[in-house]
C-alpha positions in Angstrom: -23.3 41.7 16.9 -24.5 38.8 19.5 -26.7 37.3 17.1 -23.7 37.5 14.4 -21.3 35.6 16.5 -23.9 33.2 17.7 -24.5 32.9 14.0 -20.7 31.8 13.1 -20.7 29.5 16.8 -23.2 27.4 15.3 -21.5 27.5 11.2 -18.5 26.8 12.8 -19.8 24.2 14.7 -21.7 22.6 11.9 -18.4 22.5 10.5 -16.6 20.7 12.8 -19.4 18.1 13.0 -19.6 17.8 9.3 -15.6 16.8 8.6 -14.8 15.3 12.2 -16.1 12.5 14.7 -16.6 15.5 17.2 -19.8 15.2 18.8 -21.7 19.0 18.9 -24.9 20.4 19.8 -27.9 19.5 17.4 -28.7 22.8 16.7 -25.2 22.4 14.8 -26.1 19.7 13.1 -29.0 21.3 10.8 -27.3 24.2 10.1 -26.9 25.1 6.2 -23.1 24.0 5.1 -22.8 26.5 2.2 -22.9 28.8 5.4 -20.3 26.9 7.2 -17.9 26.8 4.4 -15.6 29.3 5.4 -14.8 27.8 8.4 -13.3 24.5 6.8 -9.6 25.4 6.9 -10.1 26.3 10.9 -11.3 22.5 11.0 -8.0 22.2 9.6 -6.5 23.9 12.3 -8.0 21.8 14.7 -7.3 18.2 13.0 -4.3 20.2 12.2 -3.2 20.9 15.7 -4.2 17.5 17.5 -2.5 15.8 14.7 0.9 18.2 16.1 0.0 17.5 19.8 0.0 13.9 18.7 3.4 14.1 17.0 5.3 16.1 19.6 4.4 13.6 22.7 5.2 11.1 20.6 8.3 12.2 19.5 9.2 12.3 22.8 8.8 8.6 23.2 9.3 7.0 20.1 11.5 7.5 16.6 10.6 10.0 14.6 8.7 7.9 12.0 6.9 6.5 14.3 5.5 9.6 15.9 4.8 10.7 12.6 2.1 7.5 11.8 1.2 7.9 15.3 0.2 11.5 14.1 -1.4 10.2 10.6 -3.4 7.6 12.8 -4.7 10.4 14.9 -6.0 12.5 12.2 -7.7 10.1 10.3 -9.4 8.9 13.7 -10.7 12.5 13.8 -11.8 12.9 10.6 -12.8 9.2 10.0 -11.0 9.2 7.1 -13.2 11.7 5.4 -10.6 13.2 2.9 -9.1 9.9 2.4 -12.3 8.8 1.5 -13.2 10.9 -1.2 -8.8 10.7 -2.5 -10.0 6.4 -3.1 -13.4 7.2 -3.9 -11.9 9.7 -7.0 -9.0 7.2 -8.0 -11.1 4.7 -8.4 -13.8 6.8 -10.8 -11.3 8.4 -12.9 -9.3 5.5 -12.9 -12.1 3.2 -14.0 -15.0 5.0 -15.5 -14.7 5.8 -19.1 -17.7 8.5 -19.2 -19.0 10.9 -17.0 -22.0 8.5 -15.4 -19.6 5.6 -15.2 -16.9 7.9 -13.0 -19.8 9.0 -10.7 -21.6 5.9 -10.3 -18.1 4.3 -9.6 -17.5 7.3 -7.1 -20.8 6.3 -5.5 -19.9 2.5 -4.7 -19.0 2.1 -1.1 -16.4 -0.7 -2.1 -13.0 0.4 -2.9 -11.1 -1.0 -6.4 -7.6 -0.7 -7.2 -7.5 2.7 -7.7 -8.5 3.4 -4.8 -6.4 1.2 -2.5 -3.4 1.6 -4.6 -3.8 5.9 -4.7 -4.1 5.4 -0.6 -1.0 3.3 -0.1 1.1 6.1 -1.9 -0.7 9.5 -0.8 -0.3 7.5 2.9 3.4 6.4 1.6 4.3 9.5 0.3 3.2 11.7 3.5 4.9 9.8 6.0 8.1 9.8 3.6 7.9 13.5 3.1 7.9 14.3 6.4 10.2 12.1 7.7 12.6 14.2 5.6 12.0 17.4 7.2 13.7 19.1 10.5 12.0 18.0 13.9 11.5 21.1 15.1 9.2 22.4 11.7 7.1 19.5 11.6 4.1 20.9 14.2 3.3 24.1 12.8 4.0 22.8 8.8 1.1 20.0 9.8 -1.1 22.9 11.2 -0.2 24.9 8.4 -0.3 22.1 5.5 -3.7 21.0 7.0 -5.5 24.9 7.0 -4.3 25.8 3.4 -5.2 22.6 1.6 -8.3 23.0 3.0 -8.8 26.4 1.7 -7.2 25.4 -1.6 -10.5 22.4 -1.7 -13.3 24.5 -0.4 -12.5 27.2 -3.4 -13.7 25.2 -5.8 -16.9 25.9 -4.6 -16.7 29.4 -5.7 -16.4 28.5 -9.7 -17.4 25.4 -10.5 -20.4 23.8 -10.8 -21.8 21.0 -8.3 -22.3 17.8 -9.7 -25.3 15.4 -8.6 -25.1 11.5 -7.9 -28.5 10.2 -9.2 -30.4 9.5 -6.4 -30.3 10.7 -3.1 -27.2 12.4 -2.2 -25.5 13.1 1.5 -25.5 17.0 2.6 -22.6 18.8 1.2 -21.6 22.7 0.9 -22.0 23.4 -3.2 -21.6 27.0 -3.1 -19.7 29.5 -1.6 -19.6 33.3 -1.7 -16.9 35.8 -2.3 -17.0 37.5 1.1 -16.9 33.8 2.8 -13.9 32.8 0.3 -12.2 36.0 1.2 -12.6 34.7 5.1 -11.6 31.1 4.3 -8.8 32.3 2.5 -7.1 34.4 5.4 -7.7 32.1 7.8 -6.1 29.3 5.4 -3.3 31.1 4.3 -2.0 33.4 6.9 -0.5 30.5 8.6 1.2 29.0 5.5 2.5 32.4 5.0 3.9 33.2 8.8 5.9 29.8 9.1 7.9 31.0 6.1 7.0 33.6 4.0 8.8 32.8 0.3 8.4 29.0 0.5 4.6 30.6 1.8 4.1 31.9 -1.4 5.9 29.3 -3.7 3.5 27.2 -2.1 0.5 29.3 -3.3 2.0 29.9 -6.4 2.1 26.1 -7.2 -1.5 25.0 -5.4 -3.3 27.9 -7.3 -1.6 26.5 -10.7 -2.5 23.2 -9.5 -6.1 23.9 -8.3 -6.6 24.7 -11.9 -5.1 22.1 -13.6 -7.6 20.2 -11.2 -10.6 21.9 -11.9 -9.7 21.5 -16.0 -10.0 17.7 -15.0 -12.5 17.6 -13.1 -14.8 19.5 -15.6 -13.6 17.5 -18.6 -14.3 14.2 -17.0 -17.7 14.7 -15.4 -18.1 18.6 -15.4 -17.9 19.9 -12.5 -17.0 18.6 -8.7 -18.3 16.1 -6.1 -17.7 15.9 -2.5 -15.0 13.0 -3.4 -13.5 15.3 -5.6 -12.9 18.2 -3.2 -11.1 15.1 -0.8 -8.6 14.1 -3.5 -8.1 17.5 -4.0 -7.4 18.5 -0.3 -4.9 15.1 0.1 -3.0 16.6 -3.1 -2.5 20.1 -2.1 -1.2 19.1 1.5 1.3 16.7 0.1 2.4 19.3 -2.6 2.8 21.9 0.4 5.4 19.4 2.4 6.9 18.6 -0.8 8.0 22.1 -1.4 9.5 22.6 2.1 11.2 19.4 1.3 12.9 20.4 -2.3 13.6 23.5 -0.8 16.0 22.7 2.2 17.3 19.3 0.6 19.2 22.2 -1.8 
C-alpha cells in the first residue's frame, strides 16, 4: 500500500512538472507520463484553484474584468502557456497545411502565423468575455471546475486514438492511457463539474463528449490521429464550451 501511494506521489508529481513551471523532485521528472496521465485534470485543479485564489483577492481590489485577466495572467504564468501553446500551434497547422506532413511540420515551427495569433486573440477574447458575464460569486469554483473537466475531456483522447509522430526527435508526451487510469481521471474531472450544478453538469458532458468526437473525426481526417498540440486546442475548447453553457443557461 506504501509503495502504491509513493507510486502515484511521484506520477502525480511528474504531472505537475510536466504541464506547470512548478519545480519538483527529480525523481519526478523521469517518471513514465502514460503513468501520470490520470492525474492531469488534478493539475487542473491546482492551476484551477490558484487561478480562483487569484481572482477572488483581486476582485476585492479591482473591477471585475480586471480580476478576471489578472486570473488568466496567473494561469498562463503557471502553466507557461502550455495549452495555449499547442491551441496556436493547431490553428496555425490546420489552418495552413493542406496535407497531413504540411499540418505537422507547420505544428512543429516554433514561430506562430496568423492562425495562430488570430485563434489566441479570440479563445483569450472569448474567455475573459464569457466570464465577465457570469455571477461573482460562481466564478471560483466554475474556473476550478472548467479547468479539471477540460482536462479530462483532452487526456481521453489518449484512450482511442492513435499517437501521431513529428519526424525527428520529439519532446516526452503521455500517448496512451488505460481504462482503469481513464476511469480515475474521469472522476476526479468530472465530480466537480457535476457538484457545482448537477443538470448544467451533465449538459455540459453531454455537449463536450459530442464535441470530443467531432474533434477526434478531425483530427484523424487531417493527419490521423493526435499530437500533444492537438490535445492543447482541445483542452482550450472544452473549457470555453463549459463557461459558455453556464452562460446561455442563466442569460434565459
Amino acid at each position: 500500500m506504501l509503495q502504491t501511494l509513493n507510486r502515484w506521489r511521484i506520477e502525480f508529481l511528474g504531472a505537475i512538472g510536466f504541464f506547470t513551471r512548478i519545480p519538483v523532485p527529480a525523481e519526478a521528472l523521469h517518471v513514465n507520463l502514460n503513468q501520470s496521465a490520470k492525474f492531469f485534470p488534478l493539475v487542473g485543479l491546482l492551476v484551477g484553484g490558484l487561478s480562483a485564489i487569484v481572482l477572488v483577492l483581486a476582485m476585492e481590489v479591482f473591477p471585475v474584468r480586471v480580476a478576471i485577466v489578472l486570473s488568466m495572467i496567473a494561469s498562463v504564468l503557471l502553466t507557461g502557456a502550455f495549452h495555449e501553446d499547442g491551441l496556436a500551434d493547431s490553428a496555425d497547422g490546420f489552418g495552413g497545411g493542406y496535407d497531413k506532413e504540411a499540418v505537422l511540420r507547420i505544428m512543429q515551427d516554433s514561430r506562430i502565423g496568423s492562425f495562430g495569433a488570430i485563434a489566441l486573440v479570440l479563445a483569450l477574447g472569448l474567455k475573459l468575455e464569457l466570464l465577465a458575464s457570469l455571477p461573482e460569486e460562481l466564478l471560483p469554483l466554475l474556473v476550478i471546475a472548467a479547468h479539471m473537466a477540460s482536462r479530462f475531456f483532452a487526456v481521453s483522447y489518449l484512450a482511442s486514438l492513435e499517437y501521431v509522430r513529428f519526424e525527428g526527435k520529439s519532446k516526452p508526451l503521455a500517448t496512451t492511457l488505460a481504462w482503469p487510469s481513464l476511469l480515475f481521471a474521469g472522476v476526479c474531472g468530472l465530480i466537480p463539474l457535476l457538484l457545482l450544478d448537477v443538470l448544467l453538469g451533465l449538459i455540459c458532458i453531454g455537449l463536450l463528449t459530442l464535441l470530443r468526437w467531432l474533434l477526434g473525426r478531425y483530427f484523424v481526417r487531417r493527419i490521423g490521429g493526435y499530437t500533444g498540440d492537438c490535445l492543447g486546442f482541445a483542452q482550450q475548447v472544452f473549457e470555453l464550451v463549459i463557461y459558455a453553457v453556464f452562460v446561455a443557461w442563466l442569460s434565459f
